[in-house]
C-alpha positions in Angstrom: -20.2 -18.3 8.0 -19.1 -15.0 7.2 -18.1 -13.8 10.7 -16.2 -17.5 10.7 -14.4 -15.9 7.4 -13.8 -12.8 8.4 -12.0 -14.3 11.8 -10.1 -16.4 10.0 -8.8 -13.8 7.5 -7.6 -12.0 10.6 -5.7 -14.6 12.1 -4.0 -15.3 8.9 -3.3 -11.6 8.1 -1.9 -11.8 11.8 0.1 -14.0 11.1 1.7 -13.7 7.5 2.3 -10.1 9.2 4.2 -11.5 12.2 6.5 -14.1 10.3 6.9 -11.9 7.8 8.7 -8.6 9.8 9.2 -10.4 12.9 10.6 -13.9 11.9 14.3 -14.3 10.9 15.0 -15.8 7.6 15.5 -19.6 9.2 12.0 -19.6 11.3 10.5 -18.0 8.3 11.6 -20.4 5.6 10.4 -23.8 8.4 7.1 -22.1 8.7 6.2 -21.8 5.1 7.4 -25.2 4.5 5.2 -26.4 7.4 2.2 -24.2 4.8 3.5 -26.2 1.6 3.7 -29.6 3.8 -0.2 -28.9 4.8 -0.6 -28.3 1.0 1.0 -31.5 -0.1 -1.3 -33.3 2.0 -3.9 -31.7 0.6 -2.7 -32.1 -3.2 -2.9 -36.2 -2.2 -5.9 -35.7 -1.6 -6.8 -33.9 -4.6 -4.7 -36.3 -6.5 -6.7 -39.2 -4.9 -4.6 -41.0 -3.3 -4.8 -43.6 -0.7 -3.9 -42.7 2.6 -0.7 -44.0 3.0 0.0 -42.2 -0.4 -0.9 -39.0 1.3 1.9 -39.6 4.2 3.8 -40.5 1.7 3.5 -37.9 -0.8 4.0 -35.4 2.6 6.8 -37.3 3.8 8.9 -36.8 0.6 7.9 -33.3 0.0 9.1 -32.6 3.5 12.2 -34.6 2.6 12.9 -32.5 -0.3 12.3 -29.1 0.8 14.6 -30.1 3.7 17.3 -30.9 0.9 16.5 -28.5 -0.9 17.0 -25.6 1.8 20.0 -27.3 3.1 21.9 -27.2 -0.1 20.7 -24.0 -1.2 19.7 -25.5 -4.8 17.9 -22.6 -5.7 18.4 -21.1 -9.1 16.6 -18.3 -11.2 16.3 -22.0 -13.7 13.6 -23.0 -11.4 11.4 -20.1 -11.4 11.5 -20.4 -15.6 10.7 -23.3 -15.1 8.0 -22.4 -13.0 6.5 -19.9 -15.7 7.0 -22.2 -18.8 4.8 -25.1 -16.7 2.1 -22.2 -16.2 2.1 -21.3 -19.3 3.0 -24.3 -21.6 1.6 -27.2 -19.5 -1.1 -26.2 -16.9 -2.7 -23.3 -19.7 -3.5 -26.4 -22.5 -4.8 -28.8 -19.4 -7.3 -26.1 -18.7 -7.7 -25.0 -22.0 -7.9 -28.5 -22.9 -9.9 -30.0 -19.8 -7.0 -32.7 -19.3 -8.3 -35.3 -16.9 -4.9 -36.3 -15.5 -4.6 -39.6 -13.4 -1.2 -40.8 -13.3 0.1 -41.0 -9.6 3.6 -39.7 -10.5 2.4 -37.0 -13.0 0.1 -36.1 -10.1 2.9 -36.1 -7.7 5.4 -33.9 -10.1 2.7 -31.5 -10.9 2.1 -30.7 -7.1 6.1 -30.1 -6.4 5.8 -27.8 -9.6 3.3 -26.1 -8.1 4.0 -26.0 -4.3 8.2 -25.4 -4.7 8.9 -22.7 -6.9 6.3 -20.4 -4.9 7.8 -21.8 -1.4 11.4 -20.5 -3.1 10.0 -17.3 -3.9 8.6 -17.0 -0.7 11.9 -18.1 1.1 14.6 -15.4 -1.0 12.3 -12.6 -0.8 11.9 -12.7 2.8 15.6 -12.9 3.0 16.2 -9.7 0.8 13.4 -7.7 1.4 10.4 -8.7 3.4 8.8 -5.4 2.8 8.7 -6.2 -1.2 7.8 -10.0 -0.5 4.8 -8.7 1.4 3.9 -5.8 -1.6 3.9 -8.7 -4.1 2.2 -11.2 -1.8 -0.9 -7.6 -1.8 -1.1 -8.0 -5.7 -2.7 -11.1 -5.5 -5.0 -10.6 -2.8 -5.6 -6.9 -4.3 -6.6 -8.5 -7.3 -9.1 -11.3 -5.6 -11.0 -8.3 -3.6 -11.5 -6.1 -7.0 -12.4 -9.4 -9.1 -14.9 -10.2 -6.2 -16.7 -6.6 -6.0 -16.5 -6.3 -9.8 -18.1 -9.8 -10.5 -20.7 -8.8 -7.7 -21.8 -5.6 -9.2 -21.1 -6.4 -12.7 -20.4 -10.2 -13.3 -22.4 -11.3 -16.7 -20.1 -13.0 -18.4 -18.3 -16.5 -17.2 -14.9 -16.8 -17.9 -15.1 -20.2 -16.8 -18.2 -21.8 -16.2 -17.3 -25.7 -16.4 -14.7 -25.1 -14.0 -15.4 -22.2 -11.7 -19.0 -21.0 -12.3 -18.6 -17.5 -10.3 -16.0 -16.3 -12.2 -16.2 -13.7 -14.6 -15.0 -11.5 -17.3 -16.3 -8.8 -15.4 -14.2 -9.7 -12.3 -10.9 -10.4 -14.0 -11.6 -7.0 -15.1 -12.0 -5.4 -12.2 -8.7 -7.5 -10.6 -6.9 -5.7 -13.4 -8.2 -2.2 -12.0 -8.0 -3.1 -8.8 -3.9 -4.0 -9.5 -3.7 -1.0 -11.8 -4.7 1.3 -8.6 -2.9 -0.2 -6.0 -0.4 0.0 -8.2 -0.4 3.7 -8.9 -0.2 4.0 -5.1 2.9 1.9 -4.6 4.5 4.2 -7.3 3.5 7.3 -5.6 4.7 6.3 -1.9 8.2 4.1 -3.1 10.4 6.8 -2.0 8.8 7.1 1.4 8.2 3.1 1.7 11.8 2.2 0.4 10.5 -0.8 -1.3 11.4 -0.4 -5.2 8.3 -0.8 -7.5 8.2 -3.8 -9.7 6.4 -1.9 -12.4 2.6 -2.2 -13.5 3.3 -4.7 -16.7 4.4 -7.2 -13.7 1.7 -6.7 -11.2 -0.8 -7.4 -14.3 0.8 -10.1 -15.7 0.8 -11.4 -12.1 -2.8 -11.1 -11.8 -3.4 -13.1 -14.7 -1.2 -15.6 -13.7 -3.4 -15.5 -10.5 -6.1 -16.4 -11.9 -4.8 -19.4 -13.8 -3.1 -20.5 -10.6 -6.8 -20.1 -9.5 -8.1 -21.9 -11.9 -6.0 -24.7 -12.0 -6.8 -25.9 -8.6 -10.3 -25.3 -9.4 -10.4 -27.6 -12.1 -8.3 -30.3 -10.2 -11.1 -30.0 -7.3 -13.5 -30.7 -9.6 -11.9 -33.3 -11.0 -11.5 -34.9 -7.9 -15.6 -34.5 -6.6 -14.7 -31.8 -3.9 -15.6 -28.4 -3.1 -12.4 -27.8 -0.9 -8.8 -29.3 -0.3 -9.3 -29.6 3.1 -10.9 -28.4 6.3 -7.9 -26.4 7.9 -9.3 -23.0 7.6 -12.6 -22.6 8.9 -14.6 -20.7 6.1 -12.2 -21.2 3.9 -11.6 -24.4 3.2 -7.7 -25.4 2.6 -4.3 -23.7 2.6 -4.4 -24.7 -1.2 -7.5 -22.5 -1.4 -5.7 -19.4 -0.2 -2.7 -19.8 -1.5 -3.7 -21.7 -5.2 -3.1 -18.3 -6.6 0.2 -17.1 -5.3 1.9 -20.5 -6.6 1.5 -19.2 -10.2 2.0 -15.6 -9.4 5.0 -15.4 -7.0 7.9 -17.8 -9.4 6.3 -15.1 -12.2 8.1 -12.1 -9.9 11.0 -14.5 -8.7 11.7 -15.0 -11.8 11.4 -11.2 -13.1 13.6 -10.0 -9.8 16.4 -12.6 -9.5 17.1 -13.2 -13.7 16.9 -9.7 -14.3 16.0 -7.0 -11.2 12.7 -6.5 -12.6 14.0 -5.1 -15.8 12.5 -7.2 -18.0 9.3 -6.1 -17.7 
């Protein structure tokens, strides 16, 4: 299993490498919505719907990022947006355990989720993949010192109904782990080029990681399953990698494009 992970890992880092410096804008922006069409398959699933629900559900996300990219209807409004469903809606339906059934709620809560982040991941690349890619490192940064930390140290669940290896301990050590890489990025940004967003971002971004974690956790479970899907061997679904970028990336869209970053 773990060599089956550790393969995997490589192909993906591969290949978010590759698009990511090699692609132009265009190729780049069809290949992540191919990633968020695999995810809204996944979300039907997740959401429980029938099968022809699912091809439905992926046929009109398609549909929409398609009108979406071809109209360019992409303001800084939707990565507020973004942040004021992380933090007014999905925090109290985890905070809350919300069991949430509705087919259309379902269906809005996915685009909220699976939009924004394709957005962010769209006009970065067309600005600057280099910073795209160093934001994209916060969140795995953070998963690789919360998984160490909660290894060595993990005592305390942060939430055990929902994601039983999680701790305190390893949120902590995501915030270190951040905190360092950080420091780095500040000490190499004249020789990288790539402006520094500023540590107050990179840890609010973790936390929003984690909810963004969280969240599809607690839908899983919800649902009965361990995974979204089956796409990745070892790890389960793109909405398993990627669960935490859609609540950390519309957090930097949002900081970059209202305000260059300044307000944090």
């Amino acid at each position: 299993m773990l060599k089956t992970r550790v393969i995997t890992a490589l192909a993906l880092l591969f290949g978010v490498l590759f698009g990511l410096f090699y692609l132009p804008s265009l190729y780049w922006s069809l290949l992540t919505l191919g990633v968020i069409a695999i995810g809204a398959w996944e979300w039907g699933g997740i959401a429980a719907y029938p099968r022809t629900g699912r091809w439905a559900y992926l046929a009109l996300t398609i549909a929409f990022g398609l009108a979406f990219f071809a109209s360019r209807m992409r303001v800084e409004e939707t990565y507020l947006a973004a942040i004021a469903f992380w933090l007014l809606l999905a925090l109290p339906w985890l905070l809350l355990g919300w069991k949430v059934r509705h087919p259309a709620l379902l269906a809005a809560t996915g685009w909220m989720v699976l939009f924004p982040a394709w957005f962010a991941l769209m006009d970065f690349h067309a600005m600057r993949p280099a910073l795209l890619f160093g934001l994209m490192a916060v969140v795995a940064v953070a998963d690789i010192g919360a998984y160490f930390a909660g290894r060595a140290f993990g005592k305390h669940k942060l939430a055990p109904s929902i994601s039983p290896g999680k701790t305190w301990e390893g949120v902590a050590g995501g915030l270190l782990g951040v905190s360092l890489y950080g420091a780095l990025w500040l000490a190499l940004e004249g020789f990288l080029g790539v402006p520094f967003p500023g540590f107050p971002l990179l840890l609010a971004m973790t936390v929003l990681s984690v909810e963004g974690d969280l969240f599809e956790s607690w839908l899983k479970r919800q649902a009965g399953i361990k995974d979204s899907g089956h796409i990745l061997p070892g790890h389960g679904g793109v909405l398993d990698r990627i669960d935490a970028l859609t609540a950390a990336l519309p957090l930097a869209a949002a900081s970059y494009f209202v305000s260059g970053f300044s307000i944090f």
